[in-house]
C-alpha positions in Angstrom: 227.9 -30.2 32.4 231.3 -29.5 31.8 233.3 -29.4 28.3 236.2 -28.2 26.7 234.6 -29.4 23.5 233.4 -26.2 21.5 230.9 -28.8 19.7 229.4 -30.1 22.4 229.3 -27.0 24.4 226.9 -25.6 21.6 224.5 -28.3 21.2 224.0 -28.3 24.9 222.6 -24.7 25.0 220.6 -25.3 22.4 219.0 -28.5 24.5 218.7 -26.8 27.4 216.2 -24.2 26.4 213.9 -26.5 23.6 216.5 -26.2 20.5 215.6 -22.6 20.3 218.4 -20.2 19.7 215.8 -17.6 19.9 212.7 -17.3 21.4 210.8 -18.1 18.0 213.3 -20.4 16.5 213.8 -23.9 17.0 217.1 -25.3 15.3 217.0 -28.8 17.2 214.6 -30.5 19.3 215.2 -29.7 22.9 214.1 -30.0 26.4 213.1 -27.5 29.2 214.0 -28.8 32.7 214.2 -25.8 34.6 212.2 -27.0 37.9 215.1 -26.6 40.7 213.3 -27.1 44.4 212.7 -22.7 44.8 210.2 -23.3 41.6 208.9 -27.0 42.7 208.1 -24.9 46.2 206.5 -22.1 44.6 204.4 -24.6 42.5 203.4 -26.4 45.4 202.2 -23.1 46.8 200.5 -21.6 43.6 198.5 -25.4 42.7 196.9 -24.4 46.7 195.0 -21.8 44.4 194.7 -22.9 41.2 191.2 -23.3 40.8 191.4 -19.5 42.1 193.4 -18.2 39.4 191.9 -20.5 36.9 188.6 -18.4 37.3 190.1 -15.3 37.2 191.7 -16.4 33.3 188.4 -17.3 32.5 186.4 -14.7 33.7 188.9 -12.3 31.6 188.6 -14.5 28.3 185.2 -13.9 29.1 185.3 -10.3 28.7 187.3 -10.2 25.9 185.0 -12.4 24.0 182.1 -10.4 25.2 184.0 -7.4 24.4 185.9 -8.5 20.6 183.5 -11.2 19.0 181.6 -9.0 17.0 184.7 -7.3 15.7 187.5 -10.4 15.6 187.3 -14.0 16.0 187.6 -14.6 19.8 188.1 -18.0 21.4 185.3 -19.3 23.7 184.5 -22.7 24.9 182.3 -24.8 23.1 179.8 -27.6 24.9 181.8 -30.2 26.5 185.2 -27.8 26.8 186.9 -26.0 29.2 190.0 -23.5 28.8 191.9 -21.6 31.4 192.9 -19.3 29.0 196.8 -19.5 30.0 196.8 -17.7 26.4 194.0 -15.7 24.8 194.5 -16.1 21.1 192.7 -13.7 18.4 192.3 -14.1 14.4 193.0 -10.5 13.4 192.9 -9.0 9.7 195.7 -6.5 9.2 197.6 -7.9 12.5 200.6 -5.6 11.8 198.5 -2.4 11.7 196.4 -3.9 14.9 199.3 -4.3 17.1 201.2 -1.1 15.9 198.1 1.1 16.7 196.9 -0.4 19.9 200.4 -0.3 21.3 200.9 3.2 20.3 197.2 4.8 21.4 196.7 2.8 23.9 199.8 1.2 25.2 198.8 -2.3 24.8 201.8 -4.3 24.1 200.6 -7.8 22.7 202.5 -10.7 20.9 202.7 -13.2 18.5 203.1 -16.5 20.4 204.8 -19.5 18.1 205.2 -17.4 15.1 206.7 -20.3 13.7 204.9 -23.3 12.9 207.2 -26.5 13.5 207.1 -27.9 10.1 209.0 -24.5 9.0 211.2 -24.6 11.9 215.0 -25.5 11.2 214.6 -28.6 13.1 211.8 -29.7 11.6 213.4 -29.8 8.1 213.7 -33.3 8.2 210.3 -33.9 8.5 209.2 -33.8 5.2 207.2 -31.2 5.6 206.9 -28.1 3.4 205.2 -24.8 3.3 202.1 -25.6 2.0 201.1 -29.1 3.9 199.2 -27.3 6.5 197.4 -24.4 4.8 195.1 -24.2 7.6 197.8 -23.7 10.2 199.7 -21.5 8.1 196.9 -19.0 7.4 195.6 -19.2 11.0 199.5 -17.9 11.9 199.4 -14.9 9.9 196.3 -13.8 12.1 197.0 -15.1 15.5 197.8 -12.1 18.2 197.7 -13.0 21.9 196.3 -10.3 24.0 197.6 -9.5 27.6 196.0 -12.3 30.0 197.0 -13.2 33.6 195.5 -13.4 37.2 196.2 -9.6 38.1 195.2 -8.0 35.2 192.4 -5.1 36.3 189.1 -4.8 34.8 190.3 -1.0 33.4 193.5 -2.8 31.6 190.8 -5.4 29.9 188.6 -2.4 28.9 191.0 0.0 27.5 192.2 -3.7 25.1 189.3 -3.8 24.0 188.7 0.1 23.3 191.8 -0.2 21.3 190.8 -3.1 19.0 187.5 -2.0 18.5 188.6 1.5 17.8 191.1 0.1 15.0 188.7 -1.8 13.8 185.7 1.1 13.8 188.5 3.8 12.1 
């Protein structure tokens, strides 16, 4: 698209990448249309193994759960469900601390994915929504921390995650 109209110029990077003028923040609802043909090629090549790396998230979530459940609540499927784990999602207490100390003993860099629930996000204002109409939501978000998790991720790397929470959590 082309413009000379600073307006419109601004709205359109906001649609281009979901509204977000971060990468928490939402101001308007967007879109993500990113798939050129390089990406639509290398999808084409990556669904050839997808059951492949499908296993491989599991099999990690698996050892994170085997690992953390006793000391955080880990996800797991339940009868009748099955994850791939694109994300492995904790509840922590004392999150903060958590991430600070395993990054720092450990090197461990985790994240907080959607930090921002979309009722509390600027485009959601007009909603109706408030803070306080999903209580369960917004008290899960205060504890949420994703963990590393993807296909090439070595069994050492899962190991020394889980030495670090449990060690925080044992100290």
């Amino acid at each position: 698209i082309t413009t000379n109209n600073q307006n419109i110029f601004e709205k359109i990077k906001f649609l281009r990448n979901h509204g977000l003028s971060d990468r928490n923040t939402c101001k308007i609802w967007g879109f993500n249309s990113r798939l050129d043909n390089l990406q639509a090629a290398i999808g084409l090549h990556k669904l050839q193994r997808i059951d492949e790396r499908n296993q491989k998230f599991r099999k990690i979530a698996t050892q994170y759960w085997e690992g953390l459940n006793d000391v955080v609540l880990a996800p797991k499927d339940n009868l009748n469900e099955y994850s791939v784990y694109h994300n492995y999602v904790i509840q922590a207490q004392n999150r903060e601390n958590l991430m600070s100390f395993i990054l720092k003993n450990f090197g461990v860099q985790t994240a907080i994915h959607y930090p921002i629930l979309l009722h509390m996000q600027p485009a959601g204002r007009g909603m109706g929504y408030t803070k306080g109409s999903f209580p369960n939501a917004e008290r899960l978000v205060e504890q949420m921390v994703s963990l590393p998790i993807f296909p090439e991720l070595l069994p050492k790397e899962i190991s020394r995650v889980i030495e670090g929470i449990r060690r925080f959590y044992n100290a």
